[in-house]
C-alpha positions in Angstrom: 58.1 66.8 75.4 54.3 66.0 75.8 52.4 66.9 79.4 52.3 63.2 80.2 55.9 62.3 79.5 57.0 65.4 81.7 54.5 64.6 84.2 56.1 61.2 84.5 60.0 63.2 85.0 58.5 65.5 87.4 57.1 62.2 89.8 60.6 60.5 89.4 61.5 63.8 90.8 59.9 63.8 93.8 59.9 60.0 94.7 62.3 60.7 97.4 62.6 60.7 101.4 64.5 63.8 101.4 62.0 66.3 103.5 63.6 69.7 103.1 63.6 69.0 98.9 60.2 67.7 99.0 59.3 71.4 101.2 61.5 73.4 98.5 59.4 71.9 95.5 56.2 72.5 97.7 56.6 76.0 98.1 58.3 76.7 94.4 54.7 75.1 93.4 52.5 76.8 95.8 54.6 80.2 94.7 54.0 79.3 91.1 50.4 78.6 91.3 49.3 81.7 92.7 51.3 83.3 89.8 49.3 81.2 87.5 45.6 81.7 87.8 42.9 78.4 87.0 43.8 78.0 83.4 39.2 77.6 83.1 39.2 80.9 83.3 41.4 81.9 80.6 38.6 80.0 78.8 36.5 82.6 76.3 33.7 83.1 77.9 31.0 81.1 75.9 33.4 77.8 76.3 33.1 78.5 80.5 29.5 78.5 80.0 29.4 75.8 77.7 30.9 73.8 80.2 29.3 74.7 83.6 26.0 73.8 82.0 27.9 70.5 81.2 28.5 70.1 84.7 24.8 71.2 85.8 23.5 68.8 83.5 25.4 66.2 85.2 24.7 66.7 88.1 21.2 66.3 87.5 21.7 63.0 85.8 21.2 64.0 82.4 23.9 61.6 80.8 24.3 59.9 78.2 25.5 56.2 78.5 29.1 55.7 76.5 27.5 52.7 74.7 24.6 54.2 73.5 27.0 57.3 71.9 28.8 54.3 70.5 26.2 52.9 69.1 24.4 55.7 67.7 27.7 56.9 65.8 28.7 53.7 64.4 24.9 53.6 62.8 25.1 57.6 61.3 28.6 56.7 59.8 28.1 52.8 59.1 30.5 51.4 61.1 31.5 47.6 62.4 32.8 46.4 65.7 
């Protein structure tokens, strides 16, 4: 079962009115989370530092429009529409 699929279970779970389940699966989450530290920094270090300069370099606006990406990898591998 993929992340999405079980994702999807896990919401049909909790669409209910029931207050004292919807408190139980809180605090089994909450529990769980401090048992299961940020999975970023189980990154190798080089990746974390590959990606906060990512971030940085967003911040300060230096993007990269999606269509010119597009367009400059459909010219390197010579691809149509």
């Amino acid at each position: 079962m993929g992340a999405i699929e079980l994702r999807n279970k896990i919401m049909q779970l909790l669409n209910t009115d029931n207050i004292s389940y919807l408190k139980e699966v809180f605090d089994f989450a909450e529990k769980n989370k401090l048992q299961h530290p940020d999975t970023f920094q189980e990154l190798p270090t080089p990746i974390q530092e590959l990606l906060l300069e990512s971030a940085a370099q967003a911040d300060r606006g230096e993007l990269t429009p999606h269509d010119k990406v597009t367009e400059e990898v459909r010219k390197k591998y010579n691809l149509t529409k």
